[in-house]
TIPA-644340 format. One line per 2 residues: their letters; for each residue x, y, z of C-alpha. Coordinates in steps of 0.05 Angstrom, whole numbers, padded with zeros to 5 digits. Layout:
<pts>
a) X/Y/Z ~ ...
</pts>
This chain:
<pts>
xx) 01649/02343/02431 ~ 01696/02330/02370
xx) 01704/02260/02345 ~ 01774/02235/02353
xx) 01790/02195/02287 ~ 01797/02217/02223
xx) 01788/02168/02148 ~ 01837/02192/02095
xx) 01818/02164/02023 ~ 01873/02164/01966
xx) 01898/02124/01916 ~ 01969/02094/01885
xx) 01998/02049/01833 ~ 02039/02040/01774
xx) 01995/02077/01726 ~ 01974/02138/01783
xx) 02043/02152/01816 ~ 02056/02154/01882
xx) 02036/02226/01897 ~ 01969/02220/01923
xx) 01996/02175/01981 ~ 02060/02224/01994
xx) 02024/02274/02010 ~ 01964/02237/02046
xx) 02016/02209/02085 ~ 02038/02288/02103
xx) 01971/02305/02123 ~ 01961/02231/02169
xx) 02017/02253/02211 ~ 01997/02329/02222
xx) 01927/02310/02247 ~ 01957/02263/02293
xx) 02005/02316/02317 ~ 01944/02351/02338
xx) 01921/02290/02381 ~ 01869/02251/02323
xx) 01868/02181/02307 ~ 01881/02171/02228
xx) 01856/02120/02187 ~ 01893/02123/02113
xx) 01867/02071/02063 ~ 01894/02073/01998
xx) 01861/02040/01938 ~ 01908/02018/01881
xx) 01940/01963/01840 ~ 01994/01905/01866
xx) 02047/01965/01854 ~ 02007/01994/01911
xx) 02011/01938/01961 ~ 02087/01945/01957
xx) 02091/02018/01975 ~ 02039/02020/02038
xx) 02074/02036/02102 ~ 02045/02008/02163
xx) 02000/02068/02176 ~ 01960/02046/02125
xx) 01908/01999/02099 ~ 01903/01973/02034
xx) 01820/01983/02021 ~ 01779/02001/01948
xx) 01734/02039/01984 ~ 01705/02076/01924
xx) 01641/02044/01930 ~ 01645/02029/02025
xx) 01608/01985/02060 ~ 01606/01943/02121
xx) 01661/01960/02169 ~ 01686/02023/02127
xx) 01618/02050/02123 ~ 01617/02043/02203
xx) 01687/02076/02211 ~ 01666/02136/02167
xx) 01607/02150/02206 ~ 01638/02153/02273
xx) 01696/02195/02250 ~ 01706/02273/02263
xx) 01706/02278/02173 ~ 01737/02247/02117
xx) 01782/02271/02070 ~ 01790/02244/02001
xx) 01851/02250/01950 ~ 01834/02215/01881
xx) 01838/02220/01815 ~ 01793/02164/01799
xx) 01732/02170/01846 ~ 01668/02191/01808
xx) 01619/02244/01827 ~ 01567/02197/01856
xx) 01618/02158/01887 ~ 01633/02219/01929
xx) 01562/02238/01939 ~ 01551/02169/01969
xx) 01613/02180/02024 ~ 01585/02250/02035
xx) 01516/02214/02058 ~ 01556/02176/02104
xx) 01581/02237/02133 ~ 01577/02302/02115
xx) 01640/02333/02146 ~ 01682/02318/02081
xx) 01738/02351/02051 ~ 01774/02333/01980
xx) 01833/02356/01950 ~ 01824/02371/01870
xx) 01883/02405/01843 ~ 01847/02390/01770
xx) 01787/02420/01789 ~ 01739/02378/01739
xx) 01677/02369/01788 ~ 01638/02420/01815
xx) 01633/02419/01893 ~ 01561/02439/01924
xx) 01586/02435/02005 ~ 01648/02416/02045
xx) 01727/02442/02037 ~ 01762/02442/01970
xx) 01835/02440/01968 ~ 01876/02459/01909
xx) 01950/02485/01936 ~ 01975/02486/01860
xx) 02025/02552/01862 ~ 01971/02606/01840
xx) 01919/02568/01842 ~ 01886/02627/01894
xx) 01878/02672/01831 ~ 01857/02608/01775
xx) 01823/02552/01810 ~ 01754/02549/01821
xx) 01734/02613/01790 ~ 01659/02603/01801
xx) 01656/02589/01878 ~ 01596/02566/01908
xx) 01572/02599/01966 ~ 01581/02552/02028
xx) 01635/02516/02008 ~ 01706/02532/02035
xx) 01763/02528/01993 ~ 01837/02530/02010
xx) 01872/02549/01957 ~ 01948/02558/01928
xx) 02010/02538/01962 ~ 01995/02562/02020
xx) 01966/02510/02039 ~ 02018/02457/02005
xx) 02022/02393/02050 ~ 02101/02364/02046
xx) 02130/02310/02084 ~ 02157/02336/02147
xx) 02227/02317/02133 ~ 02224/02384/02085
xx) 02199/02433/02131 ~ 02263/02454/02152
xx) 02309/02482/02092 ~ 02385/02489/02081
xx) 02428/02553/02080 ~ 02442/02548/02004
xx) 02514/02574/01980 ~ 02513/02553/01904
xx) 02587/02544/01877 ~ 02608/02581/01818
xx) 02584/02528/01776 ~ 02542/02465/01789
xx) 02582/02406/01815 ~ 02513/02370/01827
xx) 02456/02339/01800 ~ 02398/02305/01826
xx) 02353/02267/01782 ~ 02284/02236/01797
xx) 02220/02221/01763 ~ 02180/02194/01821
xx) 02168/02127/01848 ~ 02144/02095/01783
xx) 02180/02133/01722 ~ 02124/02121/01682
xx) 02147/02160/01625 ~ 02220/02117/01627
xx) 02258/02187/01622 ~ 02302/02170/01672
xx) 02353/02124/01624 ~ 02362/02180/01565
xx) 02364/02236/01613 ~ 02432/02216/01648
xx) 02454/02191/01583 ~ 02449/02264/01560
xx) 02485/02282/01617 ~ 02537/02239/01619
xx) 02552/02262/01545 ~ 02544/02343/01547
xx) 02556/02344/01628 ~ 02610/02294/01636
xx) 02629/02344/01700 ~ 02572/02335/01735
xx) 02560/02283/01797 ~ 02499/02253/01777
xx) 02453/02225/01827 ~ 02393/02198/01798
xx) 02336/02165/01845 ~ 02288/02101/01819
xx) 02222/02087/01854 ~ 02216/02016/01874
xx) 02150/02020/01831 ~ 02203/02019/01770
xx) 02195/01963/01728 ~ 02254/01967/01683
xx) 02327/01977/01710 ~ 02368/01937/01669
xx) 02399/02007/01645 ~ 02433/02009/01708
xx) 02500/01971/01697 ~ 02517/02008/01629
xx) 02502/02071/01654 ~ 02528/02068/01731
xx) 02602/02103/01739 ~ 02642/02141/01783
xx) 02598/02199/01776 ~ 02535/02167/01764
xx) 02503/02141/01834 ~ 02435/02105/01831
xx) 02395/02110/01889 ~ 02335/02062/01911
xx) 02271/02071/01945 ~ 02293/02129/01985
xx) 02264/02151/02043 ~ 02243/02218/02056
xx) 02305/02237/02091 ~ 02348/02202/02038
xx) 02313/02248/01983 ~ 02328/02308/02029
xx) 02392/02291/02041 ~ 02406/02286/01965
xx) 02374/02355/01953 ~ 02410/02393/02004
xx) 02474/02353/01971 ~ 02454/02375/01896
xx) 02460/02450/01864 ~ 02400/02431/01804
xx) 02360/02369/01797 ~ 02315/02348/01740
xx) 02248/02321/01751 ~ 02178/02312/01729
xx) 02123/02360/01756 ~ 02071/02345/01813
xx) 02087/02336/01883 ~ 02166/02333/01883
xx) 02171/02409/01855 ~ 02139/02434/01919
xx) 02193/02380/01964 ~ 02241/02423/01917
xx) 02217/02487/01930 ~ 02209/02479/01999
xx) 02295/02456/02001 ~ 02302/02513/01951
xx) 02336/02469/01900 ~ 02317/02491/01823
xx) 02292/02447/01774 ~ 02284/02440/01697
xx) 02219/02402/01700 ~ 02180/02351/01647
xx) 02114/02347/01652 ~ 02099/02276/01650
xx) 02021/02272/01654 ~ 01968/02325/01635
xx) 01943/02334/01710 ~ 02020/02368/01718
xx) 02005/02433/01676 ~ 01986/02479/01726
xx) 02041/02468/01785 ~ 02097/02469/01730
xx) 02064/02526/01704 ~ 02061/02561/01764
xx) 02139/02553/01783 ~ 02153/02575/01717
xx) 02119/02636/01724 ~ 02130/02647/01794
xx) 02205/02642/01768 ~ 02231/02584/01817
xx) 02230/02528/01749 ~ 02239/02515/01682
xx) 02206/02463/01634 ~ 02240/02431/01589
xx) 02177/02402/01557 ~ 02130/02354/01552
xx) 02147/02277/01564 ~ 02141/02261/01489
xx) 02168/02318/01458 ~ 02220/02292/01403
xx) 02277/02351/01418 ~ 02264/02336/01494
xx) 02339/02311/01510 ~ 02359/02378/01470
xx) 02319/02420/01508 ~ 02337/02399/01578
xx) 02412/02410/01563 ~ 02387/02478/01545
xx) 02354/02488/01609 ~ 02414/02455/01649
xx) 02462/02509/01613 ~ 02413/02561/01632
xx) 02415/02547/01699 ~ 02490/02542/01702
xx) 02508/02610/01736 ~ 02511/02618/01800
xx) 02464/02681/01800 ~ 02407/02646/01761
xx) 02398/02587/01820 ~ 02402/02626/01871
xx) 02349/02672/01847 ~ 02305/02621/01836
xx) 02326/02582/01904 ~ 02300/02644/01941
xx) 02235/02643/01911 ~ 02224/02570/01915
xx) 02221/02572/01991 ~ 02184/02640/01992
xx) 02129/02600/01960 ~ 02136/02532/02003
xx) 02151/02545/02076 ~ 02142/02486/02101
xx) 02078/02506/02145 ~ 02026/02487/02086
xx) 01996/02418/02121 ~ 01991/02459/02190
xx) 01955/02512/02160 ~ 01904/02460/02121
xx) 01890/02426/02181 ~ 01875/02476/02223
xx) 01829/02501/02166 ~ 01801/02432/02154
xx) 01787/02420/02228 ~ 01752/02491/02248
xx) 01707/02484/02186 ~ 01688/02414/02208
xx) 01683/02428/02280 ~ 01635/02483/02260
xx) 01598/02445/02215 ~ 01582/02401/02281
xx) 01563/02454/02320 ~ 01506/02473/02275
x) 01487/02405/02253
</pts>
């Protein structure tokens, strides 16, 4: 008989983003749609305290004992999202119990059991090109877990030209792009209405009063529902890679991304090629504010976003975290079955 709880392991804070617990928070609620109990701790710095909803439980449980040791024995698996957890570290939860499953869209460790999950665009033809028999892997978008408030996408009409603009760098900006970015727009897209979207893991705001106008709105903390709302409302935004091009995708809004940190290469590569994105650049490239003008007037025509708006949500249905549950669950229940 299946276990009825599930431990989710992740990781947030000023210096790791917020995307690990965005879309760990995605996966919580689809295995309690399918009747599990879901325990999400989330490791992380004082940044990280402030974010937590009350689903979740502030724990560093890279190294468990006591009580979390207990929980992840009696639990149907675990799944683990990090960055930061070492190899032995992992090794050590898997000896607690061995129905584990770990998403590693970087793929830097090399898995001998258990589910891998990469849903990086493409990453079905890149990722993990020496598999290991045994081991399941769920890879490419596919299997891309969004927040359900983006499963369901807008009828896009695109005006002529782009009235506009959403701009977000996730819940931390932790490359501070956000302050020369509607600068530049405010002085080559004066046209534009500018909404622009700041983390409350932000440190610096003090931008705000010089740059706010009548067509520059700032936006706080938003919810998932607020950021929706804003993307249906917006005909191009410009963000950072990682988890907010798939929330774009999957509301078929095109971007001109920035990759802020290395472990973004392959998505924004992968909605470049698949021809939903473009990239402006790196984070500290010293033409960057140049470049994403270029990309803005690139995307100008009508024709050109809706192109890419199309493929966006061919690639991101909004099915992904039903699909990797349903994967992650028959794996695991079959693991028990033979254990």
């Amino acid at each position: 008989m299946m276990r009825n709880s599930i431990v989710i392991l992740t990781e947030c804070g000023e210096q790791i983003g917020l995307g690990h617990l965005t879309r760990c928070l995605s996966l919580a609620q689809q295995f309690q749609n399918v009747g599990l109990n879901v325990e999400l701790w989330v490791a992380g710095d004082a940044t990280a305290q402030d974010q937590l909803p009350n689903t979740a439980r502030s724990i560093q449980w890279y190294d468990p004992s006591g009580d979390t040791v207990q929980k992840m024995e009696n639990a149907h698996g675990v799944l683990i999202d990090s960055f930061l957890v070492s190899p032995a570290q992992i090794e050590r939860i898997r000896t607690i119990n061995s129905c584990l499953a770990i998403i590693d869209d970087y793929y830097r460790r090399r898995y001998e059991s258990g589910v891998v999950i990469d849903w990086t665009i493409g990453a079905e033809d890149f990722a993990y090109p020496s598999k290991v028999p045994g081991v399941i892997y769920l890879l490419g978008s596919d299997y891309c877990a969004i927040r359900p408030d983006f499963n369901n996408a807008p009828t896009r009409r695109f005006p002529e030209a782009p009235g506009n603009v959403l701009v977000t760098f996730g819940g931390t900006d932790l490359r501070k792009l956000t302050e020369p970015v509607v600068t530049m727009l405010q002085q080559k897209f004066p046209q534009l209405e500018k909404n622009v979207v700041l983390g409350s893991g932000v440190k610096d705001a003090t931008f705000i009063p010089r740059l706010q106008d009548s067509r520059t709105t700032f936006h706080f903390s938003c919810s998932a529902v607020q950021m929706q709302t804003l993307m249906v409302k917006a005909d191009l935004a410009i963000c950072g890679g990682g988890q907010t091009l798939y929330e774009l995708a999957s509301q078929a809004l095109p971007p001109v991304a920035i990759r802020v940190v290395d472990n973004q290469a392959d998505d924004v590569r992968g909605f470049v090629q698949a021809g939903f994105a473009l990239v402006a650049g790196e984070w500290n490239d010293p033409d960057l504010m140049s470049k994403v003008a270029d990309s803005v007037r690139e995307l100008w025509p009508e024709e050109n976003r809706s192109r890419r708006a199309a493929i966006g949500r061919q690639h991101i249905d909004g099915n992904g975290a039903k699909r990797l549950v349903a994967a992650v669950l028959s794996h695991w229940t079959e693991h028990d079955e033979h254990a």
